[in-house]
C-alpha positions in Angstrom: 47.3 -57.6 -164.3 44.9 -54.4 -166.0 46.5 -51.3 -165.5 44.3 -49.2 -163.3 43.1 -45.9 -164.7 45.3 -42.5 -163.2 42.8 -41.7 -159.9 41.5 -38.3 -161.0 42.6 -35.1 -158.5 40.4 -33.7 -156.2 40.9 -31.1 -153.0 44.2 -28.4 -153.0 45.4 -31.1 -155.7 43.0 -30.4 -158.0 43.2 -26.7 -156.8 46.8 -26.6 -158.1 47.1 -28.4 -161.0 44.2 -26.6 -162.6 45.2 -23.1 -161.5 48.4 -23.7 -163.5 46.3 -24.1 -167.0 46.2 -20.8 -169.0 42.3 -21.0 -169.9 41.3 -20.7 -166.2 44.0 -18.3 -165.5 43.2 -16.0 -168.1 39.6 -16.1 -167.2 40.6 -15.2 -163.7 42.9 -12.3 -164.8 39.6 -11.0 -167.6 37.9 -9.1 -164.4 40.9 -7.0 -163.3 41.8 -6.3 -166.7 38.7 -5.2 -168.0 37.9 -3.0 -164.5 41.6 -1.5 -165.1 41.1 -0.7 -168.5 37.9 1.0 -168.0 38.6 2.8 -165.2 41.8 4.1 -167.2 38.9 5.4 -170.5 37.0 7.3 -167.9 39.6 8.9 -165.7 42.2 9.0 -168.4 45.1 9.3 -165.7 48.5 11.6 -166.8 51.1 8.6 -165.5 50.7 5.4 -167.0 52.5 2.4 -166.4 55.4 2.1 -169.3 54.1 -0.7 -170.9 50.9 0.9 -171.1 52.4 4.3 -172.8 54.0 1.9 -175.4 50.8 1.0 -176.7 49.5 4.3 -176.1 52.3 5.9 -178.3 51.7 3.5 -181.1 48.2 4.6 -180.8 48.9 8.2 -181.2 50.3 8.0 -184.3 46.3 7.9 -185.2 44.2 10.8 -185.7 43.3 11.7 -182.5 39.4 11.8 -183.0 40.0 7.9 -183.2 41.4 7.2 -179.9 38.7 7.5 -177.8 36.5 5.1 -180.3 39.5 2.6 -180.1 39.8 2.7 -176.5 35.9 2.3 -175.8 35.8 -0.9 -178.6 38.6 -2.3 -176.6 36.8 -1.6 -173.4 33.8 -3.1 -175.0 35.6 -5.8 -176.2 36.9 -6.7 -173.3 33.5 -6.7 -171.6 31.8 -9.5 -174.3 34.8 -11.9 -173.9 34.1 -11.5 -169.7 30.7 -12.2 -170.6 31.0 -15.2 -173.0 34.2 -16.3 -170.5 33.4 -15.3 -167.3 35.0 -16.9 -164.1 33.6 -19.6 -162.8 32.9 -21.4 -159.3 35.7 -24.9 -159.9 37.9 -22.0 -161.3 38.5 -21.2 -157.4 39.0 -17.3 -157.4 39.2 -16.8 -153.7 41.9 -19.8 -153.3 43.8 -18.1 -156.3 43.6 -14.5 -154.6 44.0 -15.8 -151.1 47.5 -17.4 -152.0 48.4 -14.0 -154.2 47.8 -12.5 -151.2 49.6 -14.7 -149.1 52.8 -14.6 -151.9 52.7 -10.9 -151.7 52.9 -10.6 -148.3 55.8 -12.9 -148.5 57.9 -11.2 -151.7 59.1 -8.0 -150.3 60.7 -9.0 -147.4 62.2 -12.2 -149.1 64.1 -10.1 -151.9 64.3 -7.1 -149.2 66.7 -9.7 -147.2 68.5 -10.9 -150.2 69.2 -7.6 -151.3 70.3 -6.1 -148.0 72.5 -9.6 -147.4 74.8 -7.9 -150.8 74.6 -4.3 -149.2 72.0 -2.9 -151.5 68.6 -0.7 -151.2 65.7 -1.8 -153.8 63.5 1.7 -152.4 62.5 3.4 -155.3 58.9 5.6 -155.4 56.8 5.1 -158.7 54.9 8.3 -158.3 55.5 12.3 -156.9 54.6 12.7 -153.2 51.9 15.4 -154.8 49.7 12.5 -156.7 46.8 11.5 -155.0 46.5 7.7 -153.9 44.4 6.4 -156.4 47.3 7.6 -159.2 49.5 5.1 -157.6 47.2 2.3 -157.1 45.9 2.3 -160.9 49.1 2.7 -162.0 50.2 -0.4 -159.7 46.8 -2.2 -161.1 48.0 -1.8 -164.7 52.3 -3.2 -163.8 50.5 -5.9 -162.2 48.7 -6.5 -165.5 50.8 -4.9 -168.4 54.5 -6.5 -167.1 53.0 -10.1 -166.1 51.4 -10.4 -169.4 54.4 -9.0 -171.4 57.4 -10.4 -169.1 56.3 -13.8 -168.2 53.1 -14.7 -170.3 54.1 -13.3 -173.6 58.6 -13.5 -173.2 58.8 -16.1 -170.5 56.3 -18.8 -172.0 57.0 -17.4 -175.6 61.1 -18.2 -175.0 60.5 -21.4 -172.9 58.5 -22.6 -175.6 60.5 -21.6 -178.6 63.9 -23.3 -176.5 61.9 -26.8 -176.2 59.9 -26.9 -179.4 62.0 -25.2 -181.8 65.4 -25.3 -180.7 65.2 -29.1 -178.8 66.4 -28.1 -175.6 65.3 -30.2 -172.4 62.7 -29.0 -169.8 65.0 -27.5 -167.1 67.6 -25.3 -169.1 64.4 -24.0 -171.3 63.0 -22.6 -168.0 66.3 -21.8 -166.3 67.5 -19.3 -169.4 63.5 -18.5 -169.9 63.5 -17.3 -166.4 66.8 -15.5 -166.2 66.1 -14.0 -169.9 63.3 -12.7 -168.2 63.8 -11.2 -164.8 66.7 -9.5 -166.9 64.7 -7.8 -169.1 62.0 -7.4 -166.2 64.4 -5.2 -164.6 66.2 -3.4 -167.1 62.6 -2.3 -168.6 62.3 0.0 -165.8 65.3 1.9 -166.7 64.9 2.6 -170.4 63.2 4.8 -172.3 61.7 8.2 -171.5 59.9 7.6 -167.9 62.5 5.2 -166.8 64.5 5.8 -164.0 68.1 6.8 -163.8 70.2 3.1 -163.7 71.5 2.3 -160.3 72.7 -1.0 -159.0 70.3 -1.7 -155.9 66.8 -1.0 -157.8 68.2 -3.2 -160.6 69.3 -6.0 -159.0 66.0 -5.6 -156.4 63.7 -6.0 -159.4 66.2 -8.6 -161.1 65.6 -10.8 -157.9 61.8 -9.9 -158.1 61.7 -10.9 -161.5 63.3 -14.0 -161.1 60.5 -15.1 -158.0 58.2 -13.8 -160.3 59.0 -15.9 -162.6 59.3 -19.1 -160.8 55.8 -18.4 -159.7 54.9 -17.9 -163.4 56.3 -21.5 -164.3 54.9 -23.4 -160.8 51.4 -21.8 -160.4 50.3 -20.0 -163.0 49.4 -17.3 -165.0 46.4 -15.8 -162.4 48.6 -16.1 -159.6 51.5 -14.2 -160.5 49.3 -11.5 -161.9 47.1 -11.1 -158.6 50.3 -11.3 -156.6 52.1 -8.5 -158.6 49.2 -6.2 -157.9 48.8 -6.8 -154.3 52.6 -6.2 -153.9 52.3 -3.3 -155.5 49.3 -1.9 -154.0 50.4 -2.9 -150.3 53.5 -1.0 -150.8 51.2 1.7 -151.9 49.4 1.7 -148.8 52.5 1.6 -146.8 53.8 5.0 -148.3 50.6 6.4 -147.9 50.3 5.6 -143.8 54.0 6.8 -143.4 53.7 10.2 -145.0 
């Protein structure tokens, strides 16, 4: 008997196995980036997320008539690869933010309940009570961007795929020490250097669990999706400090 030809995907199938390539999910993440990184040239905000201010200490060791010209190419450059790569209609935006949505909603009472379940807190506030609303949410914009693409595009995929390519090791224990390699350094990130916080248990183990759905998410559905769903966390948690006060 032939062998029959693998029936191609179509509906949420399709849906999810293409929202878990990196082309479409980078495309995807290009708009937010670029409308992050220019509001950040033209309001040039005095708190930036940390992964930000390491690139933007690196940068200062230029003469400083040359970081405004850097910032604008970059700016710019963003802008020409959104216009040569721009999102398109099969690349299903609104079921890629709808389920970041949906996943955000879901995160911070999940890890709120496992952390509680050990006798911990995870409450921590990212900026001073006096900083006006959109501080916060741009500086939530850029962790959603800056810590997805350094934590689980750049160490995540870079360790998973140096385990199983380089060093031989199978599928699962690539992505189980990727992961918890990860969510590690996820965590610990927010307590080093000189606007990190002062180390206590509960906020790290918080983010350690974070991390660690995070980057589960990363490995199942994608790059785009654990981006979008890292800024709506962070900008609904926003909002809910701003309605209490």
């Amino acid at each position: 008997m032939a062998a029959t030809e693998r029936e191609a995907p179509t509906g949420l199938r399709l849906y999810f196995e293409s929202s878990r390539r990196i082309g479409p999910s980078v495309t995807l993440v290009l708009p937010l980036l670029f409308a992050h990184e220019l509001a950040v040239a033209l309001l040039d905000p005095p708190v930036r997320n940390s992964a930000d201010q390491v690139v933007t200490s690196l940068m200062q060791q230029l003469p400083s008539q040359v970081l405004p010209a850097l910032r604008w190419a970059g700016v710019l450059g963003l802008l020409t690869l959104l216009v040569w790569r721009r999102p398109r209609q099969e690349d299903r935006p609104a079921l890629v933010l709808s389920e970041a949505l949906g996943w955000a909603i879901c995160l911070g009472p999940l890890v709120g309940t496992m952390v509680g379940g050990i006798g911990l807190s995870g409450a921590t506030r990212v900026v001073d009570d006096s900083a006006p609303l959109w501080q916060a949410m741009l500086l939530s914009v850029g962790a959603g961007l800056w810590e997805e693409i350094a934590f689980r595009l750049a160490l995540l995929g870079g360790l998973a795929l140096f385990l199983r390519r380089i060093a031989r090791f199978s599928p699962a224990p690539s992505l189980v020490l990727a992961v918890t390699t990860s969510a590690i350094a996820f965590s610990l990130y927010h307590h080093l250097g000189e606007g990190g916080e002062p180390f206590a248990l509960g906020p790290f183990v918080f983010r350690a669990l974070a991390g660690t759905i995070l980057g589960v998410l990363f490995a199942l559905r994608g790059f785009a999706v654990v981006v979008y769903m890292h800024v709506f966390y962070d900008l609904l948690c926003d909002l809910r400090v701003a309605f209490a006060s």
